[in-house]
N, C-alpha and C positions, 0 to 999 in steps of 0.2 A: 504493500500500500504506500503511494505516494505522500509527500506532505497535503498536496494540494487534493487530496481527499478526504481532508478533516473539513467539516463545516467551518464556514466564514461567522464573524457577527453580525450583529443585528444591522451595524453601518453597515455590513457591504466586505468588511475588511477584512485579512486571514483571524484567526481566531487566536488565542496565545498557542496552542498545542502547534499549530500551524506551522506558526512563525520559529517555536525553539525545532522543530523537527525541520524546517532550512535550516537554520543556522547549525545544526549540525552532523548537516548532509546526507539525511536518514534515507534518501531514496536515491544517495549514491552510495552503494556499497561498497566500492573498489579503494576506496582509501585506506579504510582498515582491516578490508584483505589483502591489501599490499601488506601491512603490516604484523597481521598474524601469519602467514605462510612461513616466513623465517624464525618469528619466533615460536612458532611447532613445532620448526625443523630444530632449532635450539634446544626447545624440550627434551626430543627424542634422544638427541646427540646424547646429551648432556645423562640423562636414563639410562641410555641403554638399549632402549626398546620405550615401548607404552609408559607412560612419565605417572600413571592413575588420572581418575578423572577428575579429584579435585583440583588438580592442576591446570590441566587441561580446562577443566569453567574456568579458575581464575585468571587463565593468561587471554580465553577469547574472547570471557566478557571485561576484564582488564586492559586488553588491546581498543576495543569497542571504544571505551569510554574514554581513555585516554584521547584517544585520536580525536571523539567528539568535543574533548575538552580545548584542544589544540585548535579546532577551528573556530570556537569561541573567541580565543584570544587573536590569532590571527585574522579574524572578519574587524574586530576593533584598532590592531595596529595598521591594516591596510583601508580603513573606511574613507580617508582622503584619495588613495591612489584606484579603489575601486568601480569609485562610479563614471571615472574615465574608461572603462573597458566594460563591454559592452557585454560579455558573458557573467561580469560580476555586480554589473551594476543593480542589480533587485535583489542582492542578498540582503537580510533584514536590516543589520544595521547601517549599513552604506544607502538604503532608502529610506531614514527615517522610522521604519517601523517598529524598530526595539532600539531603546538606549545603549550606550554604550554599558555604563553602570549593570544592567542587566545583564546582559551578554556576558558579561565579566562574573556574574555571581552564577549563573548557570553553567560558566566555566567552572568557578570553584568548586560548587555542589558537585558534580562529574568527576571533578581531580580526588576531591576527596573520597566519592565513592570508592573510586578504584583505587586507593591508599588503602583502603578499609578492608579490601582484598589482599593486597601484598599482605597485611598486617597478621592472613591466617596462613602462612608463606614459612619464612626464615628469617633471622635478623640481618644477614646480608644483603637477604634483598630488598630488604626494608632499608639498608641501608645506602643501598644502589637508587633505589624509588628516588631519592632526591635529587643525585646525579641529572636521573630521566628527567623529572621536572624542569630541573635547569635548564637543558636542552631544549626543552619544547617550550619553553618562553624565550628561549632567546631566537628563536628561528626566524618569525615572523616581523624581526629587526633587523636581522643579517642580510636583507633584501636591499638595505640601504646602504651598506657598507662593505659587500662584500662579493668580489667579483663572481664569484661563483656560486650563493647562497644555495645550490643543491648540494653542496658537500657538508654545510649544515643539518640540511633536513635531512642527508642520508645519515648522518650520527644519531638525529632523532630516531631517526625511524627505524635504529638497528639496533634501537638499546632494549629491546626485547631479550635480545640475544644473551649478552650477559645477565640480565634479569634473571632467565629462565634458567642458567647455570648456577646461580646464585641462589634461585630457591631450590635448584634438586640437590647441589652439592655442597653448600654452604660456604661455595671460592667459586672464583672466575679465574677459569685457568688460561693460559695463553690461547691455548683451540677455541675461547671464545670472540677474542679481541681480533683474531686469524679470521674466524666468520664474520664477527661486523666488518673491518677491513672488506671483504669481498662483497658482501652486502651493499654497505655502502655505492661499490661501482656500481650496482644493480638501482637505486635508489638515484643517482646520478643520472643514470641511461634512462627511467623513465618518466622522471623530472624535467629531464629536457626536454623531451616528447612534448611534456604539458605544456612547458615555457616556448616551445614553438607557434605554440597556437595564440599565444597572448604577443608575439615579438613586435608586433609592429606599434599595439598601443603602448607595451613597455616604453621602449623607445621614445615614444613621445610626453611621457611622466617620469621620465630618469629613473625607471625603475632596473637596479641590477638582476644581470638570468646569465645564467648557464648560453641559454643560446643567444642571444647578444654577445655575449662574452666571445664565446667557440667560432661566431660568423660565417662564414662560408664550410665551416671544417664540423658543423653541427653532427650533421649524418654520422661522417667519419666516427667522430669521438663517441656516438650513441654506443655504435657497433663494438668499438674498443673496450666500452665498459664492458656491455654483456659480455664479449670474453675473460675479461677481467673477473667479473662476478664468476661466472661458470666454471675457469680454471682454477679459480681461489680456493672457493667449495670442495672440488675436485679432488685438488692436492690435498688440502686439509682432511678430510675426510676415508683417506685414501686406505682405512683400513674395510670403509665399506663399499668401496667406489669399486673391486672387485666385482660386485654383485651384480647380475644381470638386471635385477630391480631401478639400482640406483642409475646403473647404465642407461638404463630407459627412458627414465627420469630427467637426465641429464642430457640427454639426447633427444626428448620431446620439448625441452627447455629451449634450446639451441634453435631447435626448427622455430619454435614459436620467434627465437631474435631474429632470425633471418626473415620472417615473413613482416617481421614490424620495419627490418630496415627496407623491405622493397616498400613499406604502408609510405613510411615520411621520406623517401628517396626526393618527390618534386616538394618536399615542405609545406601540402597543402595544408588548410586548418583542420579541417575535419578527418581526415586522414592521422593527423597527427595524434589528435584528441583520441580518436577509436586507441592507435596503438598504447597510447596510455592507459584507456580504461580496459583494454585487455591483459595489461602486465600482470594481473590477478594469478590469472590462469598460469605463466612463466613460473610465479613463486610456487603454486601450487603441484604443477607438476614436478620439481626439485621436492618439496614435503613429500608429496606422493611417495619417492622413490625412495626416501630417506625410512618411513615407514615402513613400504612393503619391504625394504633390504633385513630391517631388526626382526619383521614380522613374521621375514620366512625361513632365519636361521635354525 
């Protein structure tokens, strides 16, 4: 069910349910299946096999909420650069229809749910949970400072990773910071994607991207990450990368980069955007593999 299937009010106007379920993205799924797919794959790693399923709810509805908390704060730090661009300009608060102040406390309520998860976890990762936070407030600032702002948001968005080491084993061992490292290029390659489809209003509200930055070489560097991500994984992993499973996995992975870099090869918009909203399925199939390899020793 979409947002825009919740009754309006009496004016005419979305309702409040309406309005918090845009602001945080509830009928676009893909943002925080980008984000759980690796850290499942983390989970498992990090297990062995099957991590239980207490874990498992905390890290998918943990992931959930998180990410929905992240775009609370991100619709308020871009509210002046949003309503110049024309795919964000009716997000709630960039149109007036929710405060800023609001947005912000529906953030917090969200962040803190999912602190309240870690909290039945481990003390490590309860101690990591903070790290996370930091990361995911400072992202949606790094746009203004920093040439590459997707190498921000792929640290957010990989700090699942060590999370999920930290609640099965109580340390983050190097094989995790090894899979964020790789993740991250994954995180990169389809951030750009997205920043391709916004480049031209970027541009004209100095807004810093990835593909601003990369220019003519955008494609290129897309392709280089998924290799990057895919080999990273690979190596690191390489006690289960024997397995026909993960071969699979990791080779259903691949086809899917290859078919995104013929999608944005002429840089159109829509084209670019599909490749984005299908990176879901890239992560997915890598978990897949990671699973069925524990599952069928």
């Amino acid at each position: 069910m979409s947002a825009s299937s919740f009754p309006a009010s009496a004016s005419g106007k979305p309702g409040r349910l309406s309005l918090y379920l845009q602001l945080i993205r509830w009928n676009r799924p893909a943002g925080w299946l980008l984000l759980l797919w690796p850290t499942l794959s983390a989970l498992w790693v990090a297990a062995g096999g099957f991590p239980g399923w207490h874990l498992v709810a905390v890290f998918t509805l943990g992931t959930f909420l998180m990410r929905s908390a992240g775009c609370c704060v991100n619709d308020v730090a871009d509210r002046d650069f949003d309503r110049h661009v024309k795919r964000t300009a009716q997000r709630p608060v960039t149109s007036g229809a929710m405060s800023s102040r609001e947005a912000l406390l529906v953030g917090a309520a969200l962040a803190l749910l999912a602190f309240g998860l870690v909290l039945t976890t481990s003390a490590a990762a309860i101690a990591w949970s903070f790290a996370a936070l930091a990361v995911t407030l400072a992202y949606p600032f790094a746009k203004r400072f920093v040439s590459m702002p997707q190498a921000v948001l792929g640290v957010a968005f990989s700090f699942g990773i060590p999370m999920a080491f930290a609640a099965v084993q109580s340390r983050v061992p190097l094989l995790a910071w090894v899979l964020l490292l790789g993740n991250l290029f994954w995180v990169i390659a389809y951030d750009t994607e997205y920043a391709m489809v916004d480049r031209d209003d970027d541009l004209k509200i100095g807004m810093k991207t990835s593909a601003i930055t990369l220019g003519r070489f955008d494609v290129a560097a897309v392709m280089l990450c998924y290799l990057a991500f895919l080999a990273i994984w690979s190596l690191a992993l390489a006690d289960i990368a024997r397995s026909a499973a993960f071969g699979m996995g990791i080779g259903a992975a691949a086809a899917q980069a290859l078919w995104h870099g013929w999608m944005i090869r002429k840089r159109a918009r829509d084209d670019c955007f599909k490749a984005f909203r299908l990176n879901h399925w890239l992560g997915f199939a890598v978990f897949a593999g990671i699973a069925l390899s524990y599952g069928l020793r």
